[in-house]
MDTraj code that builds the backbone (N, CA, C; nanometers):
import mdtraj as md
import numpy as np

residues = "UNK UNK UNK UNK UNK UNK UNK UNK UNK UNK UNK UNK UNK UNK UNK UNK UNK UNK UNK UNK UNK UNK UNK UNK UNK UNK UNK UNK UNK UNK UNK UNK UNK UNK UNK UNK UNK UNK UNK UNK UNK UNK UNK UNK UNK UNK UNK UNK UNK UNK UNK UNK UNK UNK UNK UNK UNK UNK UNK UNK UNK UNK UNK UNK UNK UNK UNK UNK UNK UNK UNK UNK UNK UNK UNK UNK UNK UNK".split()
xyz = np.array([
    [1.7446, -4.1579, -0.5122],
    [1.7635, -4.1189, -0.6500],
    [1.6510, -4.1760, -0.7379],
    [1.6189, -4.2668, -0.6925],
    [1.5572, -4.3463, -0.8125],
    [1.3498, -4.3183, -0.7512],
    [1.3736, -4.2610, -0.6338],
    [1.2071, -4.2362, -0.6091],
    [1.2210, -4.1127, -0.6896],
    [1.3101, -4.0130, -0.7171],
    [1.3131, -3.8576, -0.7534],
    [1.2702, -3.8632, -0.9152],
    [1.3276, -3.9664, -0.9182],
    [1.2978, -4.0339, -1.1013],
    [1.1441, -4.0887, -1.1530],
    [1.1310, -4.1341, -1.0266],
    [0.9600, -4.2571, -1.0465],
    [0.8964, -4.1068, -1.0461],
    [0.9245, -4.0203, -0.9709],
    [0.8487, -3.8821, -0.8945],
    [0.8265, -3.8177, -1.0532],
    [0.9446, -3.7753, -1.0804],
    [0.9456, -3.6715, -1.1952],
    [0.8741, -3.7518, -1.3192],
    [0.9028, -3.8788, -1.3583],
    [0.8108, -3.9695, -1.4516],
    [0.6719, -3.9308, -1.4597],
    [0.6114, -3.9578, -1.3202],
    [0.4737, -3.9833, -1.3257],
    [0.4312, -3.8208, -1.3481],
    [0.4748, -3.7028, -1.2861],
    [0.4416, -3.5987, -1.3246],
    [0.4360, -3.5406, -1.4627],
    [0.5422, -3.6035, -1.5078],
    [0.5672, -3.5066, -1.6718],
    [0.4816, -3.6137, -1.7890],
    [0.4137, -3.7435, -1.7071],
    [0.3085, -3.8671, -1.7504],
    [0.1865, -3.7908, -1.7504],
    [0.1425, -3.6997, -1.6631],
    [0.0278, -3.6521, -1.5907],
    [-0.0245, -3.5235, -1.6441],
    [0.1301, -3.4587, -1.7248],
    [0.0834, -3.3479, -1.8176],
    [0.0805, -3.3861, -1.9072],
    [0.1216, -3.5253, -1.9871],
    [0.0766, -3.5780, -2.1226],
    [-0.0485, -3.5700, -2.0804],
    [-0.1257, -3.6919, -1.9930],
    [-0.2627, -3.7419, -1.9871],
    [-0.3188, -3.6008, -2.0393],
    [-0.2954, -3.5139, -1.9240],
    [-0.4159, -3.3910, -1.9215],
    [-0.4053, -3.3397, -2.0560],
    [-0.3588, -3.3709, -2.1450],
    [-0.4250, -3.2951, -2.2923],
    [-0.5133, -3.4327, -2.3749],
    [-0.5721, -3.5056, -2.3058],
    [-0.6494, -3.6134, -2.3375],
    [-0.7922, -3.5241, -2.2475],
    [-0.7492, -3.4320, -2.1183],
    [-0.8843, -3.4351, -2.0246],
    [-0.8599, -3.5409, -1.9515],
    [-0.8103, -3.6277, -1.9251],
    [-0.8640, -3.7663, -1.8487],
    [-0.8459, -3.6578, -1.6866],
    [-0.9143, -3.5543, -1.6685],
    [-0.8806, -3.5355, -1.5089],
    [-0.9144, -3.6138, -1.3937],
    [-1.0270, -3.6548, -1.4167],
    [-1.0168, -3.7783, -1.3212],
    [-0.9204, -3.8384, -1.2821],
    [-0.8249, -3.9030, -1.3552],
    [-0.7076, -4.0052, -1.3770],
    [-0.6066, -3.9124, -1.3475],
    [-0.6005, -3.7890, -1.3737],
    [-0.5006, -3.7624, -1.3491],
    [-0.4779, -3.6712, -1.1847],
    [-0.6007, -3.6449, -1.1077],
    [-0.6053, -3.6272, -0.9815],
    [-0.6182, -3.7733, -0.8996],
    [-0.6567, -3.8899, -0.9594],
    [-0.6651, -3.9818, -0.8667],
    [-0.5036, -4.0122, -0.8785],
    [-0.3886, -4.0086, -0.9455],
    [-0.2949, -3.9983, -0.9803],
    [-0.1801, -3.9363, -0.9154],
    [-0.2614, -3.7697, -0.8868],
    [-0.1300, -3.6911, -0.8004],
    [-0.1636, -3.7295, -0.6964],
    [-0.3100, -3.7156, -0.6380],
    [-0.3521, -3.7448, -0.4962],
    [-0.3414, -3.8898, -0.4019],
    [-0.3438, -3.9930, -0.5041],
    [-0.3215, -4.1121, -0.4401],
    [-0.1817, -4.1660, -0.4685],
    [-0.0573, -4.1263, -0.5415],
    [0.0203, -4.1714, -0.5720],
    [0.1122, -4.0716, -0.5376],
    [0.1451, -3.9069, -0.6351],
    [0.2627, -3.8838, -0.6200],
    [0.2695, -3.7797, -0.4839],
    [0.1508, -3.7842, -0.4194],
    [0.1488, -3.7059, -0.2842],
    [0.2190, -3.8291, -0.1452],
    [0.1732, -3.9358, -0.1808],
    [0.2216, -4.0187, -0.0733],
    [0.3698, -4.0208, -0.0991],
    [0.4067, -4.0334, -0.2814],
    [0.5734, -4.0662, -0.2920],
    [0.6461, -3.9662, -0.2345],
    [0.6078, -3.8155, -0.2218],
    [0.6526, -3.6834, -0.1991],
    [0.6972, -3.7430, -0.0324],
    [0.5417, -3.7773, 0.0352],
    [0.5731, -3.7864, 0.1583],
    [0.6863, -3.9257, 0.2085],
    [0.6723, -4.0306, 0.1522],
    [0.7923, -4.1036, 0.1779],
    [0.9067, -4.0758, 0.0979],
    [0.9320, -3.9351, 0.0326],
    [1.0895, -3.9319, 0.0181],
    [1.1081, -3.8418, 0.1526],
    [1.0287, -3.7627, 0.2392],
    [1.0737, -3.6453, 0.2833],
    [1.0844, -3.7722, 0.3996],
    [1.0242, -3.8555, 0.4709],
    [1.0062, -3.9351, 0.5739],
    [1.1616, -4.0264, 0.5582],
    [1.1844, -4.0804, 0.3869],
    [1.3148, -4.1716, 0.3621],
    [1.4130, -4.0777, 0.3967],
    [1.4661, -3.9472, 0.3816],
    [1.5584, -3.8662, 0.4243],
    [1.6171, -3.9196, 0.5918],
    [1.4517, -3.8768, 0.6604],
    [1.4436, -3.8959, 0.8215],
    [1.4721, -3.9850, 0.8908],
    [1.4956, -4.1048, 0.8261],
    [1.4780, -4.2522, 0.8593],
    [1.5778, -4.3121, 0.9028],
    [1.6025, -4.3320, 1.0240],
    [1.7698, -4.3909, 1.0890],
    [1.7082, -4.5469, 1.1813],
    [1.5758, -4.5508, 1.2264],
    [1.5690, -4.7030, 1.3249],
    [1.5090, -4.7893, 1.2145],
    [1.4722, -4.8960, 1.2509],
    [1.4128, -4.9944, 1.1767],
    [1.2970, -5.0153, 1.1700],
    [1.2302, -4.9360, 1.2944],
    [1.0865, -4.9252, 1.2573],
    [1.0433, -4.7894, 1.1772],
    [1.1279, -4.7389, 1.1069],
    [1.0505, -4.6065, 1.0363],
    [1.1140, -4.6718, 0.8858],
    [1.1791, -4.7661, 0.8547],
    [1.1888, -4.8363, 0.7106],
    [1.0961, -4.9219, 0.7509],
    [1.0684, -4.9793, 0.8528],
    [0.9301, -5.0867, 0.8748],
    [0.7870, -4.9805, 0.8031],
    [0.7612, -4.8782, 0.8654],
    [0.6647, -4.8171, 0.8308],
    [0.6648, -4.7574, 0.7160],
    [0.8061, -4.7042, 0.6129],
    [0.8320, -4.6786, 0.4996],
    [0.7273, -4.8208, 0.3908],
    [0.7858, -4.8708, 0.4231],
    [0.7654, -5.0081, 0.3493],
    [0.5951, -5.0370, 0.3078],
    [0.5405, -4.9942, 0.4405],
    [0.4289, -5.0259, 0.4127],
    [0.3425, -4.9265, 0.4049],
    [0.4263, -4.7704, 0.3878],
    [0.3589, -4.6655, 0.2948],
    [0.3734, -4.7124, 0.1085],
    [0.4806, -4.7909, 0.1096],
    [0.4993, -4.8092, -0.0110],
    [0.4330, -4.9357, -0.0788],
    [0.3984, -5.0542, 0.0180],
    [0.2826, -5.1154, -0.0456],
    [0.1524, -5.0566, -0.0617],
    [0.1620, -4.9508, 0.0172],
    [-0.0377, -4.8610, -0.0182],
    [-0.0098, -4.7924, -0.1439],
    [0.1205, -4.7436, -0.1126],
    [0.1121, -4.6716, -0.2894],
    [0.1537, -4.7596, -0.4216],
    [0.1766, -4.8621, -0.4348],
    [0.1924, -4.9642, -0.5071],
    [0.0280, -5.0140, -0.5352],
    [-0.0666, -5.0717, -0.4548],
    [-0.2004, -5.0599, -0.4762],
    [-0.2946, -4.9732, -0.5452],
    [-0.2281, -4.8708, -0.4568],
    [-0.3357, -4.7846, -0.5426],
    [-0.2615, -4.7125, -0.6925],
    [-0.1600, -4.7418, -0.6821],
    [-0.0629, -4.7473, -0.8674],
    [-0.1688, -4.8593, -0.9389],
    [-0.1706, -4.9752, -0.8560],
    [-0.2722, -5.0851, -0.9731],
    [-0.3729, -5.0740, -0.9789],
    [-0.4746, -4.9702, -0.8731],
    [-0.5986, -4.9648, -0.8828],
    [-0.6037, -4.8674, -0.9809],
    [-0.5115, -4.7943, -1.0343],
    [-0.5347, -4.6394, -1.1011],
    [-0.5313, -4.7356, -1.2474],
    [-0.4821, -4.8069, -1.2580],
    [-0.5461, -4.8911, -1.3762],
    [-0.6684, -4.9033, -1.4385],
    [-0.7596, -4.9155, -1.3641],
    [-0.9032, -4.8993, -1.3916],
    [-0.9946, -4.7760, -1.4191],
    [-0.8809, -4.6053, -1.3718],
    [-0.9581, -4.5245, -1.4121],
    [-0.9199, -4.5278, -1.6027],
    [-0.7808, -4.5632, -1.6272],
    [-0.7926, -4.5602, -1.7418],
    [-0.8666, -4.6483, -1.8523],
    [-0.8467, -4.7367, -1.7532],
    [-0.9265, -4.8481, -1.8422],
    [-1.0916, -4.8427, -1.8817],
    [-1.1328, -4.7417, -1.7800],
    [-1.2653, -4.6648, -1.8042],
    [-1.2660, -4.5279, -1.9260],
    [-1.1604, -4.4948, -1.9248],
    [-1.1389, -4.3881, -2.0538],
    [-1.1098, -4.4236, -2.1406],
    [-1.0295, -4.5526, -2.1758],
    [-1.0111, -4.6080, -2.3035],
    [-1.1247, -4.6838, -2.3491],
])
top = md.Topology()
chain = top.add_chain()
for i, resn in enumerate(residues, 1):
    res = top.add_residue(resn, chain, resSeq=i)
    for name in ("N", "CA", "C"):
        top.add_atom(name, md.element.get_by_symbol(name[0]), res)
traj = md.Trajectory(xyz[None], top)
């Protein structure tokens, strides 16, 4: 429930940006962030042993990174 929420956030975030232009920011955005979240909700559905929440986990620290690296494209537009 609550990835479907982070999901829909950052998208309806992404059509604010784009009436700024920031496209940069806002493809490093779908492509490094809400494409991986897409893929670990469809993978969290699938997920019954402990090594596929093992490997969840650490799809979700890469996308947590690159959430803080996307910091810096804005911080280059502001």
């Amino acid at each position: 429930m609550w990835l479907t929420i982070l999901i829909i956030m950052l998208l309806v975030i992404q059509f604010y940006v784009l009436q700024f232009r920031w496209w940069w920011a806002v493809v490093y955005c779908f492509v490094a962030i809400v494409v991986p979240l897409l893929f670990i909700f469809t993978k969290l559905i699938k997920a019954q042993s402990t090594s596929d929440y093992h490997q969840l986990s650490s799809h979700t620290k890469m996308v947590m990174l690159t959430g803080i690296l996307s910091m810096l494209l804005f911080y280059i537009y502001l």
